[in-house]
Each structure stands twice: as C-alpha cells, then as structure tokens.
GUPA-470632 format. One line per field, with one value per residue (C-alpha): residue number from 1; residue in one letter; x, y, z. Coordinates in nm, 2 decimals. Layout:
n = (NUM, ...)
res = (A, ...)
east = (X, ...)
north = (Y, ...)
up = (Z, ...)
//
This chain:
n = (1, 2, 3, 4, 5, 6, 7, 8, 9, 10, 11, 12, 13, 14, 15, 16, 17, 18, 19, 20, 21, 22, 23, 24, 25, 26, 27, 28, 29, 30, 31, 32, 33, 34, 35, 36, 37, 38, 39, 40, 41, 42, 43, 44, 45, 46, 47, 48, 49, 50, 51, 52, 53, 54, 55, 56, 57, 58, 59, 60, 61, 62, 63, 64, 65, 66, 67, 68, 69, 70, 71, 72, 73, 74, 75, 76, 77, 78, 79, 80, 81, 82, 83, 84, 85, 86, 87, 88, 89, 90, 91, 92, 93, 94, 95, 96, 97, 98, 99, 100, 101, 102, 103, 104, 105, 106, 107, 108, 109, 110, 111, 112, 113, 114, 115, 116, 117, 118, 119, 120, 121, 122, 123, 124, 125, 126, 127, 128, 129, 130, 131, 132, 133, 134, 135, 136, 137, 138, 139, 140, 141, 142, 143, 144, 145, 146, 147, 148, 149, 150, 151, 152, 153, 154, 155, 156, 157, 158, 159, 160, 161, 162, 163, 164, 165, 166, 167, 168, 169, 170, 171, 172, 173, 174, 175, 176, 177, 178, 179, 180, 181, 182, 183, 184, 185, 186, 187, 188, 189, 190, 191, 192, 193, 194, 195, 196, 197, 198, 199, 200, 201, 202, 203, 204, 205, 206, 207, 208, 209, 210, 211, 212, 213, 214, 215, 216, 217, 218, 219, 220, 221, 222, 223, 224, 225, 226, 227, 228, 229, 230, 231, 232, 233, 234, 235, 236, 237, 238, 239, 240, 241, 242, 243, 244, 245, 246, 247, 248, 249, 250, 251, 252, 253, 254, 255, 256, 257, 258, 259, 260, 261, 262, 263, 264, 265, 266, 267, 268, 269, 270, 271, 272, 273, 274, 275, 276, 277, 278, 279, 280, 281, 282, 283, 284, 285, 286, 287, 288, 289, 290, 291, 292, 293, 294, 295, 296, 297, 298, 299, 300, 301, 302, 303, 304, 305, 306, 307, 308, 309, 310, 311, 312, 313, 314, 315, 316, 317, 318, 319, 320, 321, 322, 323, 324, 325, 326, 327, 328, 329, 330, 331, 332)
res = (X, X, X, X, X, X, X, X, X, X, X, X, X, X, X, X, X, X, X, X, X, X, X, X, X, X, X, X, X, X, X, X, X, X, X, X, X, X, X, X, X, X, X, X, X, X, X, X, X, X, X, X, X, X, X, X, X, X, X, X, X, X, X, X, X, X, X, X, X, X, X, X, X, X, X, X, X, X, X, X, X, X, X, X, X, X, X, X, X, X, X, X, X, X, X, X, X, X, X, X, X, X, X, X, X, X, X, X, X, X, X, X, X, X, X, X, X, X, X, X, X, X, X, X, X, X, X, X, X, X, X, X, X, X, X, X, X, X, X, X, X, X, X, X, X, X, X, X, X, X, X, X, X, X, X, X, X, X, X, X, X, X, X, X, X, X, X, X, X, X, X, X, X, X, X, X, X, X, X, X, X, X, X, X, X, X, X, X, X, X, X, X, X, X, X, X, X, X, X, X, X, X, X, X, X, X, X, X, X, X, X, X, X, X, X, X, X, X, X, X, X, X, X, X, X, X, X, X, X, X, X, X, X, X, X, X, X, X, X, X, X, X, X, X, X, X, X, X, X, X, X, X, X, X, X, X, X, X, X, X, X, X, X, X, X, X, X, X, X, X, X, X, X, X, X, X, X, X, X, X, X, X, X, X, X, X, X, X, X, X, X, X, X, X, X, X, X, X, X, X, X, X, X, X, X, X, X, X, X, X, X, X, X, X, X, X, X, X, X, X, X, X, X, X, X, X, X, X, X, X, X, X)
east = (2.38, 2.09, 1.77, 1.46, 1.19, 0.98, 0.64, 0.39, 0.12, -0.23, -0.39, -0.80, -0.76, -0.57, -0.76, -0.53, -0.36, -0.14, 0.19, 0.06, -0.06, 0.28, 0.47, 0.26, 0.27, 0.68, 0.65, 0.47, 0.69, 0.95, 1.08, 1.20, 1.05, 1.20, 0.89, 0.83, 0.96, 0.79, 0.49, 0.50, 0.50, 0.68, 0.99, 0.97, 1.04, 1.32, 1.52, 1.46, 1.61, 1.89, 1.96, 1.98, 2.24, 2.45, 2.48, 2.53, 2.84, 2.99, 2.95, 3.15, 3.31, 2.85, 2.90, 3.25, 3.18, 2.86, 2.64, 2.57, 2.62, 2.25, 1.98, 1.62, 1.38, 1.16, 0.84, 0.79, 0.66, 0.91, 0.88, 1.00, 1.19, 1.48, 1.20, 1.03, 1.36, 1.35, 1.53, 1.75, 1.97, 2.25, 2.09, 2.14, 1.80, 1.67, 1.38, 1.05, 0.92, 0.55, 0.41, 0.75, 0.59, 0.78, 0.78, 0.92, 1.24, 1.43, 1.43, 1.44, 1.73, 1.90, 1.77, 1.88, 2.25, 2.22, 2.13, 2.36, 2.12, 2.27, 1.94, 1.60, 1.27, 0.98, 0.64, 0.67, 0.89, 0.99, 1.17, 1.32, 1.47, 1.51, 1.68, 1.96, 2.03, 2.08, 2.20, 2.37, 2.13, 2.05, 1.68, 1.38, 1.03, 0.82, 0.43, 0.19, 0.01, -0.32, -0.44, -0.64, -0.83, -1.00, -1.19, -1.54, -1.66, -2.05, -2.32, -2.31, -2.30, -2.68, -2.80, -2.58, -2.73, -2.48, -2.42, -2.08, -1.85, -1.58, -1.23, -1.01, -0.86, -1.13, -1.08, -1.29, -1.36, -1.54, -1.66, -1.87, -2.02, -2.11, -2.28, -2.49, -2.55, -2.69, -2.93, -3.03, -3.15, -2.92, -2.74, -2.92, -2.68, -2.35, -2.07, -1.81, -1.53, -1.55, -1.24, -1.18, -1.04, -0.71, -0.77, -0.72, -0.97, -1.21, -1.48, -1.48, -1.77, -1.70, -1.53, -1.38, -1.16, -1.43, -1.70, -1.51, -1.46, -1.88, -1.98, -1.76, -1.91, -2.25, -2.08, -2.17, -1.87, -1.58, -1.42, -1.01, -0.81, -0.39, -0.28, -0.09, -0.45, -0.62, -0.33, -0.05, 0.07, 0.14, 0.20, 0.41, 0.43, 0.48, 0.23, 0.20, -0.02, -0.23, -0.43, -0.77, -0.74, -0.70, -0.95, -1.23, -1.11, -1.13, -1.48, -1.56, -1.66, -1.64, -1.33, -1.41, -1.13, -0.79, -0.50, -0.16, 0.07, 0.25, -0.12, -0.14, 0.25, 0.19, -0.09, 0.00, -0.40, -0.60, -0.92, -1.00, -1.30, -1.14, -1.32, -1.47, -1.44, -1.56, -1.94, -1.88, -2.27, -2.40, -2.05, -2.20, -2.53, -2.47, -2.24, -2.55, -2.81, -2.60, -2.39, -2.49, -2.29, -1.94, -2.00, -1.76, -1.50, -1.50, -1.48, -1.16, -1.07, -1.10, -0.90, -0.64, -0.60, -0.63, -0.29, -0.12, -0.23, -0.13, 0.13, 0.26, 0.42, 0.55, 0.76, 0.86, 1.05, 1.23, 1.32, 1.48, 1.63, 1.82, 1.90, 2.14, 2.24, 2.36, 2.07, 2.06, 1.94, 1.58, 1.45, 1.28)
north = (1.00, 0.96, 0.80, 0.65, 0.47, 0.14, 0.17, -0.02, -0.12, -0.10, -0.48, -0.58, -0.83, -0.64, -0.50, -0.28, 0.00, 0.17, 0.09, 0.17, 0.53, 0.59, 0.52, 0.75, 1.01, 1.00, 1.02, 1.32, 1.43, 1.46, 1.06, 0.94, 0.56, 0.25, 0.04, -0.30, -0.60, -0.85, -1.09, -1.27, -1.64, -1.95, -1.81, -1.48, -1.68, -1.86, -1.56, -1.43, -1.74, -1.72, -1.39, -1.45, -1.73, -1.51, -1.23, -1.46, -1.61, -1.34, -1.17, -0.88, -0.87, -0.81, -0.44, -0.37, -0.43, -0.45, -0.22, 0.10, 0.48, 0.48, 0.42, 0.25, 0.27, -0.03, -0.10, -0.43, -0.63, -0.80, -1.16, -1.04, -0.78, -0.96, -1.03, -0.67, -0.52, -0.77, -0.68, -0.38, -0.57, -0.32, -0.01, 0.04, -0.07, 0.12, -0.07, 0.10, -0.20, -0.27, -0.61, -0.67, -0.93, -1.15, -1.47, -1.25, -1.13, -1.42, -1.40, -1.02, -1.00, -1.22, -1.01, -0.69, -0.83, -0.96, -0.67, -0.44, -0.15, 0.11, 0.30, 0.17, 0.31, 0.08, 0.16, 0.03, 0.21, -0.05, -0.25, 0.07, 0.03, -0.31, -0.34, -0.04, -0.24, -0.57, -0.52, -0.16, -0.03, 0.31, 0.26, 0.51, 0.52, 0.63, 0.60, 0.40, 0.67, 0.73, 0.92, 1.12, 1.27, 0.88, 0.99, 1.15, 1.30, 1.24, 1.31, 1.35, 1.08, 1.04, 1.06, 0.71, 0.34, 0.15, 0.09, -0.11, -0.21, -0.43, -0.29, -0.56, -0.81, -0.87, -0.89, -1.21, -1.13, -0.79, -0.98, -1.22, -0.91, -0.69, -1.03, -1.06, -0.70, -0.78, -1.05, -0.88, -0.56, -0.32, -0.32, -0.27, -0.29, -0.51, -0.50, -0.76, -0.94, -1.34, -1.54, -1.89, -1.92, -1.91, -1.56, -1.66, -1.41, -1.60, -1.30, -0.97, -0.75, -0.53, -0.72, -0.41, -0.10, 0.12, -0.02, -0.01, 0.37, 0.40, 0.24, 0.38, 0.73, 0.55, 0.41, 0.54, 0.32, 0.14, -0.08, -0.10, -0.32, -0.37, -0.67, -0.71, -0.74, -0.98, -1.16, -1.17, -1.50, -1.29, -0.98, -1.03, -0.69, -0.51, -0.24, 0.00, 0.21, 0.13, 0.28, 0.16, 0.45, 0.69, 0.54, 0.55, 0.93, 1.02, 0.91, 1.05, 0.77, 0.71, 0.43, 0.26, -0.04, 0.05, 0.30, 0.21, 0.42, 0.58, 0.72, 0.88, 1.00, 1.12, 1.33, 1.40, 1.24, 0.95, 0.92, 0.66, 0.54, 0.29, 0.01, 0.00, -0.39, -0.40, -0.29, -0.33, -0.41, -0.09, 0.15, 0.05, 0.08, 0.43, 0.54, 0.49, 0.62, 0.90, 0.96, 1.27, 1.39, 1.23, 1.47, 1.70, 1.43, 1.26, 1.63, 1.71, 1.38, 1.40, 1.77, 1.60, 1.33, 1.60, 1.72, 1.43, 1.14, 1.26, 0.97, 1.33, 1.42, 1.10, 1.12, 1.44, 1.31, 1.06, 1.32, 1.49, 1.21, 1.09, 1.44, 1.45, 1.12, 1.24, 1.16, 1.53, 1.50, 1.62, 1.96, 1.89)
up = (-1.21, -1.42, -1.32, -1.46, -1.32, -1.45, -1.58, -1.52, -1.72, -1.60, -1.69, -1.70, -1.46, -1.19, -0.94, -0.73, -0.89, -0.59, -0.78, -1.09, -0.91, -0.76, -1.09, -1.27, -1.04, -1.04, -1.40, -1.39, -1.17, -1.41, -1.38, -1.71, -1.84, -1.86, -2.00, -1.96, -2.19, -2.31, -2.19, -1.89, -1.92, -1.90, -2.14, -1.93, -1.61, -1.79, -1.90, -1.51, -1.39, -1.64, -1.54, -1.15, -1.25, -1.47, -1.23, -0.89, -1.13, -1.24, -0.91, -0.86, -1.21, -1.36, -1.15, -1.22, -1.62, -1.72, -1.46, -1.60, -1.44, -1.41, -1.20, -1.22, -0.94, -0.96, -0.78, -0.65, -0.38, -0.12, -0.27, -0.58, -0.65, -0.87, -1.14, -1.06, -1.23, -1.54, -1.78, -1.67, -1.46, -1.62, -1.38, -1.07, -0.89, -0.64, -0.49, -0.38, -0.18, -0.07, 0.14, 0.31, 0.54, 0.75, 0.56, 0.24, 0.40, 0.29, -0.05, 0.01, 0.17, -0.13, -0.39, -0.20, -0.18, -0.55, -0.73, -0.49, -0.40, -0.20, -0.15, -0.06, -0.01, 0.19, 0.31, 0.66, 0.88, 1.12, 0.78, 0.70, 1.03, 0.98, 0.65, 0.75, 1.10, 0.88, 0.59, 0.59, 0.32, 0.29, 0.35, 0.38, 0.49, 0.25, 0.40, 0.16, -0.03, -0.31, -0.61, -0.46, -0.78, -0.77, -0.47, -0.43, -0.12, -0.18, 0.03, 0.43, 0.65, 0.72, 0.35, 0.29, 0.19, 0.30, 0.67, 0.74, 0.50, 0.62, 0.37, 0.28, 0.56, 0.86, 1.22, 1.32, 1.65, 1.50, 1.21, 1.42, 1.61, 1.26, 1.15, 1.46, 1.45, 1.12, 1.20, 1.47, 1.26, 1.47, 1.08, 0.77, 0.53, 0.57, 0.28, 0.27, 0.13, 0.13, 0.31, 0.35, 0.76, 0.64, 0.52, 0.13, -0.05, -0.21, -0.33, -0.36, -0.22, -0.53, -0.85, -1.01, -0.90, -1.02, -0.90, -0.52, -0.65, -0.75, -0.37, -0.17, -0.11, -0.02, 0.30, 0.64, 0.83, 0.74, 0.92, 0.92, 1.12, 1.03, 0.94, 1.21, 1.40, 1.14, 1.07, 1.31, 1.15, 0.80, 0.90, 1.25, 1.43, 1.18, 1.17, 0.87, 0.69, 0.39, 0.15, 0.33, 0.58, 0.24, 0.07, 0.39, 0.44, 0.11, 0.06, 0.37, 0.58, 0.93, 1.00, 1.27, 1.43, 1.52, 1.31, 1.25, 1.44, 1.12, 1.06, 1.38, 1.35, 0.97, 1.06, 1.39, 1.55, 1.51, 1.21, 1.34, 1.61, 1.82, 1.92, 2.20, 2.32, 2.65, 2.51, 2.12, 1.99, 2.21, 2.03, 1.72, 1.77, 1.92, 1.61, 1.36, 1.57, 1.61, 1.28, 1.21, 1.52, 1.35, 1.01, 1.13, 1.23, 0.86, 0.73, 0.90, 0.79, 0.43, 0.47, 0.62, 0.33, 0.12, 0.24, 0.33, 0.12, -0.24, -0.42, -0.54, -0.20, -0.18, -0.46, -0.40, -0.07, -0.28, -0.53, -0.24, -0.09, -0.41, -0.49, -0.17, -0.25, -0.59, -0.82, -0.91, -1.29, -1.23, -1.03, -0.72)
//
C-alpha cells in the first residue's frame, strides 16, 4: 500500500517545532508529501465539522467506497487528531500522536474509531499499552525525539553565565527553593518561564525558538521534572519522555530533577542528578561550587543523545514497523 505523510508548515508565531522536525525528517527519509490545504479559520472549522458529520453517517459504506488503498501518516496532538488529517479523509490515517494526556482520551478514542486506524504510533509508552488493551489498535511506542543538528555543545560547564534555568513546566516545591537560593546569593543567575498557579504559561523566559537555541549552551543546570511531577492533575501517571531531556543533553548542561523512566530504559542509565530532597539548598549549592567535577557526566551525556536522540532513528523504526505491516513502498 502506498503511503505519504502530511507536511507541516513551519509558522512565525509557533514556537515549538518537534512535529514540524519529525515530518521533515520522514520526508527525508524518503516519505512522500501530502501538503496542507487551505487557511485555518472559521470556514476551515466548518468544512472539519461537515466532514466528521458526513463520515459518522455514512459509516461503514465512507471506507467501503470512498477510502482510498493508501495511507497518510498524520501528526497531531491527542485533542485533535480528526482536524490534524483535514482534508484526506480518503487515506487511510495512521496517527503519530503527541500530548495524549488524560483529559484528551475522550475525544481520542472517538477520532481513533472514526477515522478507522488500524496502526498507531504515540510517544508515551504506557498509551501505547493503553490504546492496544482498549481499543484493539495496533499501537507503537515511538520515544519523543529532536533535530539534533539545532544543538551546540559550547563551552565547558565552568566557563557558563547562566546558573539554573528552570525548562518548561516547574516543580513548585523546587521552584520555591531555586528562588530562595536566588535571594540568598547561593544563585547568581536564575532563568525562567512565567505561570499563573494553574500552570497556564503566561511568559516565556525566551520568546523565540532561536533565541532558546542562542541561550541554551550558556547554561550550567537545568532543571527537568515530568509532568506527571508538576502536574499530576494534567498529566495523571503517565510518565514520558520529552524533548527537554534532548535539549539539556544536547547543549551539554547538567539536568538536574527527576528522568522519566523511558529515558533511563532508552539509554539503558539515568542523565539525570536526582534531587536530593531531604538536604536540597546544600545539593545545589554543592553542584555549582563543584561543576567542574560533573564535565565528564554532561559529556557522556551529550554522546549518548548523539546516538539516541536523532528524529531520524525514530522514523526509521516506523519505516520498519509499516514495512511488516505491509506498507512496503519505500526502502528502509
């Protein structure tokens, strides 16, 4: 069966790119394009909707007529996957899912049923799991990767400006101690995102994906919790891997907070200091006075993402995966 994948179109407003990465990486991998239709907007939303109420009426008699013998594979987040795949509702669609949180799986689940996907690829293990156990559905893990040509080394730990930054979602209990540290003068140099306390982002430390890119290598420690930590009520227990812990290793930093398990299983150790929360202020305090002692660590680190953290490897498992499943129109 032949099999294309959906571009995706890099905007100026966007700030994250890791779907945008993994579609042009598959392309270069020898994925053919599908490109995306139209503006979205109020009449774009309207022909989704239409859609969705032509296919759930027509039911069985939409994939017994009008489907296609071909395949799209369509990137998409778990809230909305049916509008992800606008407008080749005549493919097949096989979903490569990010952000399958807890309070998505609802209207998941309906868009997995509606659109008929026999094969599905997620970055969090436990809803690859999840989604075979539930619905039946083929699905595979696929660990959350990175274009790892973005990524500059830069100097060695103790030649770096910046102190702590705090990457993405924080942990308030280690919040509240970086800030103290901060006042305190045991940190110099404290890089953040701004939340309101329902974790809504309200600003970013750094407004652009290349300027994140620029500061990143001037970073002594970063600080990475899961969701799952930060934000049980979100996230549940599901606990997955995220670009973060590519980024940090990339740049070689020091990650210091806690590593998602299918981390540690990917690359068979942890990169990541765990904190120490019976004596957190002194850990920290320890780590800079001492950073020069962790260059090694964040060396071996940034080897290891390296070899494991490519988008390219990524979709080379899914090109295996559909080629025993039958997609066999591209070499692996």
């Amino acid at each position: 069966m032949e099999i294309f994948i959906k571009n995706r179109i890099r905007k100026k407003k966007q700030f994250q790119f890791f779907m945008h990465s993994f579609v042009e990486s598959a392309i270069k991998l020898g994925f053919k394009v599908k490109y995306e239709v139209g503006k979205e907007g109020r009449l774009q939303k309207y022909e989704i909707k239409l859609c969705r109420f032509f296919i759930q009426v027509l039911g069985r008699l939409w994939y017994k007529y009008m489907v296609k013998d071909k395949a799209l594979l369509v990137t998409s987040r778990g809230e909305n996957l049916f509008s992800s795949a606008f407008p080749y509702y005549r493919y097949k669609v096989i979903p490569m899912i990010w952000d399958v949180w807890p309070g998505y799986w609802e209207i998941l689940y309906s868009d997995l049923r509606l659109l008929r996907c026999e094969i599905v690829f997620v970055t969090v293990r436990q809803m690859a799991e999840k989604l075979t156990a539930d619905l039946g559905i083929k699905t595979f893990w696929i660990p959350e990767g990175i274009n790892i040509r973005d990524y500059c080394p830069g100097d060695d730990l103790f030649m770096r400006t910046i102190d702590v930054y705090e990457l993405g979602r924080q942990k308030q209990e280690y919040n509240q101690i970086l800030e103290n540290a901060l006042q305190m003068g045991g940190v110099k140099s404290l890089v953040r995102n701004e939340y309101a306390q329902n974790g809504t982002l309200l600003k970013l430390a750094y407004p652009t994906a290349e300027s994140l890119l620029r500061h990143l290598s001037e970073v002594k420690i970063i600080v990475c919790f899961p969701q799952c930590d930060t934000h049980p009520q979100n996230a549940g227990n599901l606990e997955t891997l995220t670009q973060r812990y590519w980024e940090a290793m990339l740049s070689r930093c020091l990650i210091v907070g806690r590593a998602p398990k299918e981390l540690i299983d990917l690359i068979g150790y942890n990169p990541v200091i765990d904190v120490d929360w019976n004596a957190p202020k002194k850990q920290l305090s320890h780590i800079l006075n001492h950073i020069v002692d962790y260059q090694d660590f964040v060396n071996k680190n940034y080897d290891i993402a390296l070899k494991y953290a490519s988008w390219d490897n990524r979709v080379r498992q899914i090109k295996s995966i559909l080629k025993v499943e039958g997609y066999d129109n591209f070499e692996i």
